[in-house]
N, C-alpha and C positions, 0 to 999 in steps of 0.2 A: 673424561668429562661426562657428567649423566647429563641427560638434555630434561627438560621440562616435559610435563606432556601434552603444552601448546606446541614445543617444537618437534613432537613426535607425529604429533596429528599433522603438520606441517609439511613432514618428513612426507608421512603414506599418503597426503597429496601428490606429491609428488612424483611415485613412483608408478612404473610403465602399467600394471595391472589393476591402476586403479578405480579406472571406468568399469572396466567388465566388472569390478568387486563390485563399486556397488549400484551396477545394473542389476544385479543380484538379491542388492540389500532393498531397491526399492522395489522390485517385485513382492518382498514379503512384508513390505512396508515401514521397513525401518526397525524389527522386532529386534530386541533386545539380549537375546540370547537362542539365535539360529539352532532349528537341527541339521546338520551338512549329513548328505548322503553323497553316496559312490556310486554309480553304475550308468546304467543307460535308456532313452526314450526313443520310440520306434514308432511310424505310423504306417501301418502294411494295407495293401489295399485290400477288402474282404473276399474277391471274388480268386485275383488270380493269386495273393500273398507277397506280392512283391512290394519293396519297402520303398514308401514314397520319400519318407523322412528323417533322419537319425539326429540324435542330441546325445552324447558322452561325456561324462564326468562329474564332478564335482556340481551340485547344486542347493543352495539354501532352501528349509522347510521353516515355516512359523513354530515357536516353542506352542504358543496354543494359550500361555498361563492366563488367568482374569486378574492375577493381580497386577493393578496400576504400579506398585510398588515394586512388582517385578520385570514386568516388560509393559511399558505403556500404549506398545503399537497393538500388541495382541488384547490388550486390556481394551483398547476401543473397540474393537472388532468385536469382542464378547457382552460389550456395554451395548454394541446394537442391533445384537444377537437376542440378547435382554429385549430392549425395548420393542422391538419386531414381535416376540413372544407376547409378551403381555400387553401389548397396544391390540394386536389379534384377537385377543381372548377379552379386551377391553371393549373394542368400539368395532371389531368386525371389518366385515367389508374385504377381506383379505387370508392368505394362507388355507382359504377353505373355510374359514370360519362364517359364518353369514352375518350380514348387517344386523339383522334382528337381533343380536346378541347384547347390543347397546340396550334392549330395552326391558333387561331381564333383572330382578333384583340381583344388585350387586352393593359391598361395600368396601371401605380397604379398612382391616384390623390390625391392631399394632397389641401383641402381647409380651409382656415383660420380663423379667429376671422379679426373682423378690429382694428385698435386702439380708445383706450377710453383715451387716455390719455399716456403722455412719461413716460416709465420706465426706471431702470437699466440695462444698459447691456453689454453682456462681447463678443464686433465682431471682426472677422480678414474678411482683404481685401482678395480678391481670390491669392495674392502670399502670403499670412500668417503674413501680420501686422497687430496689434492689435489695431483697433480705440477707442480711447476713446469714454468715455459714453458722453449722454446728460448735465449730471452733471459734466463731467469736468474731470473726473477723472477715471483711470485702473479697473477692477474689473476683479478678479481670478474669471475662469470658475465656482468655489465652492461659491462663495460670495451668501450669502442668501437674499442678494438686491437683487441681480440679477430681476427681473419680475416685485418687486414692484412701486408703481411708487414714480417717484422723486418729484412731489409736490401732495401729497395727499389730501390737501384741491379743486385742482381744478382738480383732475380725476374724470371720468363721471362715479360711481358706478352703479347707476343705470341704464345705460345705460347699462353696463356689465351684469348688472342681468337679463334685460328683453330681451337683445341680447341670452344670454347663454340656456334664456330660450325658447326662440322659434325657436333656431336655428334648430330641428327637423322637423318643419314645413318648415323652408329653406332651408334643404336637399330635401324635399318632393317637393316643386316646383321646384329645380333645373334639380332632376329628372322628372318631366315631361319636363321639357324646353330642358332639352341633347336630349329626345325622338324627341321633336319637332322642334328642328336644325336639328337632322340629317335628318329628313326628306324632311325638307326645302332644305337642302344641294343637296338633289340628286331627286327632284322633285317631293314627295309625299307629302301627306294628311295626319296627324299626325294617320285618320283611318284606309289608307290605308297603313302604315310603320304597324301594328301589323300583315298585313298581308304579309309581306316580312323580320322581325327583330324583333329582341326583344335585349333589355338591358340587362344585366345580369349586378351584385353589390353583391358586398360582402365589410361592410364599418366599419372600429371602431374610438372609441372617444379616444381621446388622450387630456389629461391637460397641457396644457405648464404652464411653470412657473410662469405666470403672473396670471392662474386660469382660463383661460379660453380652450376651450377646440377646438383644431380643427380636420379632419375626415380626415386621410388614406383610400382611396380606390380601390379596385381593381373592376376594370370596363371591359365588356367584351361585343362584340355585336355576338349575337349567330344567329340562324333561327329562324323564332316565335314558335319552338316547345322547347325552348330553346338550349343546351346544348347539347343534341343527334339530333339536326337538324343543316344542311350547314349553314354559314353565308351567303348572299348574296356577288354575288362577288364586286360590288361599295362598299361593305364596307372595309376601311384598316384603319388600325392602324394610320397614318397621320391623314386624315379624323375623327376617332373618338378625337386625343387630340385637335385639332384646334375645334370640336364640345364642348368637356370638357369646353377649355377655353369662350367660347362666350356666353354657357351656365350660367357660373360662375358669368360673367358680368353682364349679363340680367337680374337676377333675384332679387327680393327685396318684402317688405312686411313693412307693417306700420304697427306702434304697439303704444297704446297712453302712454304718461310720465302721471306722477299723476298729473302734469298742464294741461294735456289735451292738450301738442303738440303733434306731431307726433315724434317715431324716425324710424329711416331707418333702417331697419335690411338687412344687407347685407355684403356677403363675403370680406376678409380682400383683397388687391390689390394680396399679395403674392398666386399664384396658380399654386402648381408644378404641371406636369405632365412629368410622364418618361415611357419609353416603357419595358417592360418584358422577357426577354430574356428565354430560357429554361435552366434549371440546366443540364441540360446533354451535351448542346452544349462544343464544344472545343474549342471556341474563348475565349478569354480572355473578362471581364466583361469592357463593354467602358462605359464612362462618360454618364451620364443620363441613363442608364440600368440596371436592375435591377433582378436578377437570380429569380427564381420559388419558390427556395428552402429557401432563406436567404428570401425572402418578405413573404414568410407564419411565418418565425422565427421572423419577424420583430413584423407582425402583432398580433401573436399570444402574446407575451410580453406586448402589447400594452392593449391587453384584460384585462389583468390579473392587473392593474396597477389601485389604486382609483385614489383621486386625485393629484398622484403624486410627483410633491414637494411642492404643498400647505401645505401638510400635515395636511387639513383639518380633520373633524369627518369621523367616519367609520360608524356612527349609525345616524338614524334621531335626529334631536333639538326638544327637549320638553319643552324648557323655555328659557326662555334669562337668566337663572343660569347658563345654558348649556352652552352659548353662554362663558358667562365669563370666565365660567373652563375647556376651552379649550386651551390647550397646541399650540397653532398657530401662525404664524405671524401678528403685526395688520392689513397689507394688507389682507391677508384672513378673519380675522375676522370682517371686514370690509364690506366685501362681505357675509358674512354668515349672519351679523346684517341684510344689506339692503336686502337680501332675506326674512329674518324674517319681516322684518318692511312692505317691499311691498305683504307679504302675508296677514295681515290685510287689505289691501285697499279691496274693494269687485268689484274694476277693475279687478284686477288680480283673480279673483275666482275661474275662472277654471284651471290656470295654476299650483295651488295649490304648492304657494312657500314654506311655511311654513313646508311641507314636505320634498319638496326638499335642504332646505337651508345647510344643512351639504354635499349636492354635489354642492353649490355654482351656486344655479337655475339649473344645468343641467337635465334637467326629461327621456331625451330617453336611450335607449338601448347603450351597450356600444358595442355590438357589432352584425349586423343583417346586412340581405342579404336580397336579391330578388327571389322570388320563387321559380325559376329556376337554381340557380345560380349553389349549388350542393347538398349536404345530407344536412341534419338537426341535432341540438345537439340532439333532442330527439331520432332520428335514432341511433344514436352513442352510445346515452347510453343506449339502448334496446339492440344493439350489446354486449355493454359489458355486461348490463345484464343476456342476454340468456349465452354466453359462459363461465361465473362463474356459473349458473345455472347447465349448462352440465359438468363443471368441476367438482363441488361438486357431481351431480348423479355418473360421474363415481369414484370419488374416493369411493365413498360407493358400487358401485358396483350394482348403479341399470340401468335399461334401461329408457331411458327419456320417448321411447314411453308405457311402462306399470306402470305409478307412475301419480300422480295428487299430486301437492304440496299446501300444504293447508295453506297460515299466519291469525294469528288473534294475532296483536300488537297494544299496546295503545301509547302515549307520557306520557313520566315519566318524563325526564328531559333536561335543556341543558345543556352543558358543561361538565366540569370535579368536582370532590367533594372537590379541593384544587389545590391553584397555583403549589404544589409541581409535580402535576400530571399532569398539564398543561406543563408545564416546560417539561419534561420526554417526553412527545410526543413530543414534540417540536423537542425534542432530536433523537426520533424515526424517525419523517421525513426527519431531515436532513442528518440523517442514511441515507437510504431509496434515498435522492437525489443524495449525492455524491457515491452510488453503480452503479447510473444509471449512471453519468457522466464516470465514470472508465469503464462499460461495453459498451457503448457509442463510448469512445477511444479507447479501445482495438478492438471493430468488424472496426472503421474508420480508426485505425491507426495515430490518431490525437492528 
């Protein structure tokens, strides 16, 4: 008799090991595909070396991933990992960053994909009609056309792949060219502007529907010492989005097709730019403005998100088996093919597609800053580090400064030993979410 897998989860209720598993499971909070280590945890006292504490065995570590679609426990963790970053860098007051930083021209930029070809799609005019599509006809905001295109024999795939793919390198020159507007703008020498300004960025990738992916950014001109230095005063807020937009224009890069033309890698015509308001102001939020608070929640979702409603792989392609037994739209998988196919060319060799083809060519970060802009995730999770570190000393009751804590761990495994127990955390984090949501509303009143 196979049992269901209500009555398996049932089962590993049940069973004697069950608490300590997942006393386990909610230390890492419920994550969706544990790292299990082997070995063992020591606390020796620093002076004479004698072991106050020992821990042995088997213990669950967080997979770490930001995708919601992969593990949603870790996926929030990373979403307020996000938000911490850029609320920092946004409104200050915190991680080192100074309050003044609210009062520095800043804006958030959203730059595009161009088009490869007409898709479906579902627009209202700005009094809220609804224009029909390309093809003629209505489509609900839900429609899973939505993005793909309407004659699929003549969309430029491959122009989507090697666009998608370098588009990292066309953030990179766009950012030197904002540097070199603005300088232009107010009568310096792009060597002379490091020494009166600096950029500050903080930018992530976002998939629209169509699979391509375009960049949210929050942009900021600080002093050249960054963030804890004046901005110069010619710098405002005006001046930086009229720079955003010319820079946007400007800039381009040729990339060769496997015929050996050229294409033009360049921003889509669409390039918002809106200015940032502080969350604590008392005006009400006006048309193009954007509060401090809601654009770190924006941004920080955006991290956390793969690719979207592609609903592409979550794992690299190891074969065009792969390719096949992918649960996708043919639009996507369309685009995951020609990533695969143009990774053979040994044109594209450094761009190493055949890696990236389950992100649909895209190769950069999904989410990363400028040096200056404000903390670091690795900061953050050294924070959280040490103060689990100090919360466990003290609940044993030792002093942090007369203990030396000693790990010696191997890799044993990943994941869980059965769906039944995948499931169950599952169950754990979502615990674990809607607690935070209810404590949440109850300190906001919301």
């Amino acid at each position: 008799m196979v049992l269901s897998l209500a009555d398996r989860i049932a089962a590993r209720l049940r069973e004697a090991d069950y608490q300590d598993w997942r006393e386990k499971v909610v230390r890492i909070g419920g994550c969706a595909q544990p790292i299990t280590l082997f070995g063992a945890w020591q606390l020796h006292h620093a002076q004479t070396g004698n072991v106050l504490a020992h821990y042995g065995g088997n213990v669950f570590v967080p997979c770490g991933n930001r995708r919601e679609s992969v593990c949603p426990a870790c996926s929030d963790r990373y979403a307020a990992d996000a938000y911490h970053l850029l609320h920092a860098g946004l409104a200050g007051g915190s991680k080192g960053i100074p309050a003044t930083v609210g009062e520095k021209p800043r804006v958030f930029a959203t730059l595009t994909a161009p088009s490869f070809g007409k898709v479906h799609s579902a627009r209202r005019t700005a009094r809220g009609k609804t224009v029909p599509c390309g093809c003629g006809a209505y489509h609900h905001p839900a429609d899973p056309n939505i993005g793909t295109p309407i004659n699929p024999d003549n969309y430029d795939y491959v122009g989507t792949i090697l666009w998608q793919a370098n588009v990292g390198a066309l953030w990179a020159r766009f950012a030197q060219a904002l540097r070199r507007t603005l300088a232009k703008s107010v009568g310096l020498t792009v060597r002379e502007f490091g020494d009166h300004a600096r950029v500050s960025y903080a930018k992530v990738a976002e998939y629209q529907r169509r699979g391509l992916v375009h960049f949210h950014a929050v942009v900021r001109v600080d002093g050249p010492e960054g963030a804890t230095d004046a901005t110069p005063l010619w710098a405002t807020t005006e001046l930086l989005e009229h720079c955003i937009r010319e820079a946007a224009r400007a800039v381009a890069l040729d990339v060769p097709r496997p015929d050996g033309t050229p294409l033009r890698v360049v921003w889509g015509e669409q390039v918002d730019v809106r200015q940032i308001r502080a969350s604590n102001a008392h005006n009400v939020e006006e048309d193009g403005e954007i509060s401090e608070s809601r654009l770190a929640s924006y941004v920080a979702k955006y991290a956390t998100k793969g690719t979207g409603k592609s609903e592409a792989a979550d794992k690299p392609i190891r074969s065009e088996l792969d390719i096949e037994l992918l649960r996708v739209s043919d639009h996507h998988r369309r685009m995951i093919q020609t990533a695969w196919d143009l990774g053979a060319n040994p044109l594209y060799e450094e761009l190493k597609l055949r890696r990236w083809a389950h992100m649909l060519g895209f190769r950069g970060h999904f989410l990363s800053k400028s040096q200056r802009y404000s903390t670091t995730f690795k900061h953050l999770r050294e924070e959280r580090r040490e103060f689990r570190a100090a919360e466990t000393l003290d609940r044993l009751g030792f002093d942090p400064a007369l203990v030396v804590v000693v790990n010696d761990w191997q890799y044993a495994a990943t994941g869980y030993a059965s769906p039944e127990e995948r499931e169950l955390a599952l169950a754990i984090a979502e615990g674990r979410r809607e607690e935070r949501q209810r404590t949440y509303a109850r300190e906001t009143g919301s």
